[in-house]
N, C-alpha and C positions, 0 to 999 in steps of 0.2 A: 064146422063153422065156415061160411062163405069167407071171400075177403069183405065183403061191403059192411056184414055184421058181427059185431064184437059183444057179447054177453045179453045176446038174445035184441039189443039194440040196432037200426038202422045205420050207419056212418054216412053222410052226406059229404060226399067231395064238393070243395068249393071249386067252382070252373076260375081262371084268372083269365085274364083280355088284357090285352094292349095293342097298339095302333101298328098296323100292318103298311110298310111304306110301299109298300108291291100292290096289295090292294087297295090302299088307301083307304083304312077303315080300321074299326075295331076287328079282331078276331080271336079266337079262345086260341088259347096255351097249344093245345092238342092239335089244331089246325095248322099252327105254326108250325110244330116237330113235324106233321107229314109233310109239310111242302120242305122241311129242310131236311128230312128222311130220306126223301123219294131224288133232291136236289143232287144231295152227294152221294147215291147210290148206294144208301143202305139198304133197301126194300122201296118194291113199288106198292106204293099207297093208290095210288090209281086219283091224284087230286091236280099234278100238274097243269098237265091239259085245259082243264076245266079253270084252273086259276091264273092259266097264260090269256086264257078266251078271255074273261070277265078283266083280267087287268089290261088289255089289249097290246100285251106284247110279245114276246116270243124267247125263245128261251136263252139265245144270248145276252139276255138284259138282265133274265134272273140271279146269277150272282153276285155281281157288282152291287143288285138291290140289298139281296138278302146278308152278304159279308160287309157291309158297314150299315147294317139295320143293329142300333143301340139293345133292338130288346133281342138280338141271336142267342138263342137260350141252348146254341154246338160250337157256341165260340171257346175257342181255345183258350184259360186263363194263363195270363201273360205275370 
């Protein structure tokens, strides 16, 4: 049995979105974890780059965005 199908059934992952204050927009769940993946050097997702270009900043601005962005889904619970 795959992971996606459970008794012969399809499973549909629902994607989640919330507002990205780095790009300023909506972005899915999984978009978020790479750019905070690849941020603290877990693995390179290969998305940085690409997400400095389109937000038009550069990467010393990146954590100050991303470590007081409400929706940090690698924040530390306190």
């Amino acid at each position: 049995m795959t992971p996606s199908q459970h008794s012969g059934r399809q499973i549909r992952k629902i994607d989640r979105y919330w507002f990205c204050p780095l790009l300023e927009r909506q972005i899915q769940e999984g978009h978020c974890l790479d750019i905070n993946y690849e941020r603290l050097g877990f693995f390179d997702a290969g998305v940085l780059k690409g997400v400095l270009k389109e937000a038009g900043r550069d990467r010393s601005e990146l954590d100050p965005i991303c470590e007081t962005c409400p929706n940090q889904p690698l924040r530390e619970e306190k």
